[in-house]
C-alpha positions in Angstrom: 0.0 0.0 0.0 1.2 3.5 -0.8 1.4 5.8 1.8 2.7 9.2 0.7 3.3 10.3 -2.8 4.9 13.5 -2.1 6.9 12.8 0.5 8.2 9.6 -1.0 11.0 7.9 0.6 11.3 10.6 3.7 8.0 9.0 5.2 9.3 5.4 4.5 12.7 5.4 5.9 11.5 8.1 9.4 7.7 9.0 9.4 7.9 11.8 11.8 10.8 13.1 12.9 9.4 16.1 15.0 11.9 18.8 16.1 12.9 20.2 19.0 15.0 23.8 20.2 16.6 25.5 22.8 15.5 28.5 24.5 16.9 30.6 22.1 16.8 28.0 19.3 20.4 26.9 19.3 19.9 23.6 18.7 17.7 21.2 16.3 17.0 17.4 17.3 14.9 14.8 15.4 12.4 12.6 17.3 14.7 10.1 17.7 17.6 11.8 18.0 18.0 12.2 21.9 19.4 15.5 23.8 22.6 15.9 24.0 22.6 16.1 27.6 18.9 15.6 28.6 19.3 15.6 32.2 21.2 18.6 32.1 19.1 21.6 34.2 18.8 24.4 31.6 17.2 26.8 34.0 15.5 26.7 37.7 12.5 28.1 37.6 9.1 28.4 40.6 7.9 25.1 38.9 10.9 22.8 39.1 13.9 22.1 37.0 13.8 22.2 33.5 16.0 20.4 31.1 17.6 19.5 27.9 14.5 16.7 27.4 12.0 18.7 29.3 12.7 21.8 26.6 12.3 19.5 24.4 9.5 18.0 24.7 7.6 21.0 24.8 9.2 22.4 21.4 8.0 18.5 20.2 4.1 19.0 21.3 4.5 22.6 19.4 5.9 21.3 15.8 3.4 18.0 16.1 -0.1 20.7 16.1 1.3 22.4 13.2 1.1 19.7 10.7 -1.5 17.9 12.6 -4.1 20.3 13.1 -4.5 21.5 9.1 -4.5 17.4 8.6 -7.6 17.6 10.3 -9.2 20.3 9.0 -8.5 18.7 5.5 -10.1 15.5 6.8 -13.1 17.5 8.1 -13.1 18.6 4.2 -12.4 16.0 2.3 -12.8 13.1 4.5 -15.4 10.2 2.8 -16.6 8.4 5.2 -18.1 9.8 9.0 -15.2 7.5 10.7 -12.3 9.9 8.9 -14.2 12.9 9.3 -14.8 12.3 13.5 -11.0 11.3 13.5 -10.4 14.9 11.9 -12.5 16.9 14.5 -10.7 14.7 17.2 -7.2 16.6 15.4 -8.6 19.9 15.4 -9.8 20.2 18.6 -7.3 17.6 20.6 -4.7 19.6 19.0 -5.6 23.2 19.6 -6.6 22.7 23.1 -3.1 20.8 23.7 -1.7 23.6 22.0 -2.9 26.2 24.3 -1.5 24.5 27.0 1.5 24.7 25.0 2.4 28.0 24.2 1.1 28.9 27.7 4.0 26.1 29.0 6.2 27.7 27.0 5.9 31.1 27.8 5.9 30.5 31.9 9.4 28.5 30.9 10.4 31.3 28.2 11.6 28.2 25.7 11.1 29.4 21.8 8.7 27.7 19.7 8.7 27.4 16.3 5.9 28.7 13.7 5.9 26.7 11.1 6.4 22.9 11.0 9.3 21.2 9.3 9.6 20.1 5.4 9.2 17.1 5.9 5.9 17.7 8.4 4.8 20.1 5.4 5.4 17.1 3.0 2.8 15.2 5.5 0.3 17.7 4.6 1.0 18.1 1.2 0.3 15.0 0.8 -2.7 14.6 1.9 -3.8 18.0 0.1 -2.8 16.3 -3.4 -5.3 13.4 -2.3 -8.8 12.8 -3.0 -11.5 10.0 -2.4 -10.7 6.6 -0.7 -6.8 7.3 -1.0 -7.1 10.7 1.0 -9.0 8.3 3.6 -6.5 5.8 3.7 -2.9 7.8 3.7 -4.3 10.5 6.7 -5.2 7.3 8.8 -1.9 5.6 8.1 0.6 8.6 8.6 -1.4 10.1 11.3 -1.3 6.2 13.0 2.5 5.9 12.8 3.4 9.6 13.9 1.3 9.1 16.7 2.6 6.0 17.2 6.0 7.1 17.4 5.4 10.2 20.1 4.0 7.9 22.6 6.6 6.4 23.9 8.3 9.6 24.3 5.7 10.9 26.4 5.7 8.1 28.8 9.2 9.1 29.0 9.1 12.6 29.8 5.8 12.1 32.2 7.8 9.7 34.1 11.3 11.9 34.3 10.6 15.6 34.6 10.7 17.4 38.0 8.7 20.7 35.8 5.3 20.3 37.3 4.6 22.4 34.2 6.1 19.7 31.9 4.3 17.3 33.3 0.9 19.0 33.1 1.4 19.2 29.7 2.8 15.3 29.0 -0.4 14.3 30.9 -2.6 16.5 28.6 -0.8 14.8 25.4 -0.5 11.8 26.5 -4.5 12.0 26.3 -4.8 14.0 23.2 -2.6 11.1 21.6 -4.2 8.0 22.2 -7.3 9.8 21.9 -5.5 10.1 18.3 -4.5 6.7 17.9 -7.7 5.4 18.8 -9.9 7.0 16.4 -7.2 6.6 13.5 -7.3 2.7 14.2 -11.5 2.7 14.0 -11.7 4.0 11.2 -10.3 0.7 9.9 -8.0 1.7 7.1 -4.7 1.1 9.4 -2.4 -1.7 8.1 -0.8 -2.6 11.2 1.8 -4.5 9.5 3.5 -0.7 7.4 2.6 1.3 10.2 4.8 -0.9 13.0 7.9 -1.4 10.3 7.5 2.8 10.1 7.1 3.6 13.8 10.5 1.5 14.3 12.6 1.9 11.3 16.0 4.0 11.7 15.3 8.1 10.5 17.5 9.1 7.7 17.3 12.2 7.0 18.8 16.2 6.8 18.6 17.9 9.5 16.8 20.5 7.6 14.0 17.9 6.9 13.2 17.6 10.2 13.4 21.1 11.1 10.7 23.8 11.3 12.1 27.7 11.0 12.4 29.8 14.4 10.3 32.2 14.1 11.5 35.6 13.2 11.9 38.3 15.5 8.3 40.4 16.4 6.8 37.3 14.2 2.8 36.9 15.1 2.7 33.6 17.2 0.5 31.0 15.2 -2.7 29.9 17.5 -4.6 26.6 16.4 -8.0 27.7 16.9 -10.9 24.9 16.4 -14.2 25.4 14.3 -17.1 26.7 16.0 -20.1 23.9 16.3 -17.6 21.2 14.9 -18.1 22.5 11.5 -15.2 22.3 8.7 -13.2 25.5 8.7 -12.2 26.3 5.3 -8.3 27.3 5.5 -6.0 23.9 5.4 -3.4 26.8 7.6 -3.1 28.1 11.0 -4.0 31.5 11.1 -1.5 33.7 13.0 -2.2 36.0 15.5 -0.5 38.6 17.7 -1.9 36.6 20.8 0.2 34.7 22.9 -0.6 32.2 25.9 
């Protein structure tokens, strides 16, 4: 079965590879691609320690609603049967209310968050723009399944590590959102289990600069994932950016 056209052998060889930064965005990790030092206390702040993994994890939740949340806008859209289109209103909203949580995390630690996801992330998306009918069905609940997949384990991690109660507050909130995720990708009964397990483990191989989304620019509007009112289909496929933060 194919999974993604446009992304070709990027998806094959690492599925997601989300991205993580410093405070000041110094530094650029891949999913599976651990800290450099991730017990290493970056700053004390009123909350607990925070470190290399804790930073990171935050910077991870960030990048995975960019790509994420327009996937399920497009599956509110284009979505052909009612089991894709629920598992599309279960992105938008899981992932702007985990994103709120977010960028309010982030602000209380003062870690950087990127804008705009990675190329590869973007490749996610484009991908599932380009599709239509049964084949736009089947590739959002395969590549949604095995990035989802893939950031669990890393939650567990952080939720059972971190001293932040901050951090943790937010790894218990996606550790929800995802398997929330997981679940509804799996009913709607287009997964093939067999792909999406060789995906979730094979080795990444890729640029750095796949896996990368852009720090944002200096005075640049912070994006906020806002969901449709009354479950209804919103029409951009974007996040709409806003001078708002927290």
């Amino acid at each position: 079965m194919r999974i993604a056209r446009n992304v070709g052998t990027l998806f094959v060889a690492g599925a997601l590879s989300m991205t993580v930064a410093a405070l000041a965005y110094p530094a650029v990790l891949g999913l599976q691609t651990t800290a450099s030092a991730p017990t290493r206390v970056i700053a004390h702040t009123s909350t607990g320690p925070l470190t290399e993994a804790d930073r990171d994890f935050v910077v991870k939740v960030r990048a995975a609603g960019l790509w994420e949340y327009p996937s399920g806008q497009l599956a509110l859209q284009k979505g052909t049967t009612p089991s894709v289109r629920t598992a599309g209103q279960h992105l938008v909203t899981g992932h702007a209310a985990l994103d709120a949580t977010c960028r309010k995390v982030a602000t209380q630690l003062g870690i950087t968050l990127p804008n705009k996801p990675s190329p590869q992330q973007q490749g996610f998306v484009a991908t599932l723009s380009g599709d239509s009918g049964k084949q736009f069905d089947t590739d959002l609940a395969n590549i949604l399944r095995v990035t989802h997949g893939q950031i669990f384990p890393v939650i567990a991690k952080i939720r059972a590590s971190t001293e932040n109660t901050l951090v943790r507050q937010l790894a218990d909130q996606a550790n929800d959102t995802v398997l929330d995720h997981i679940t509804v990708m799996e009913k709607t009964g287009l997964v093939n289990f067999d792909q999406v397990l060789f995906q979730e483990t094979a080795k990444p191989n890729l640029p750095a600069q796949n896996v990368t989304p852009p720090a944002p620019q200096p005075g640049e509007p912070t994006v906020v994932l806002t969901p449709p009112a009354n479950g209804s289909s919103a029409p951009p496929a974007t996040p709409t950016p806003t001078p708002t933060v927290g």
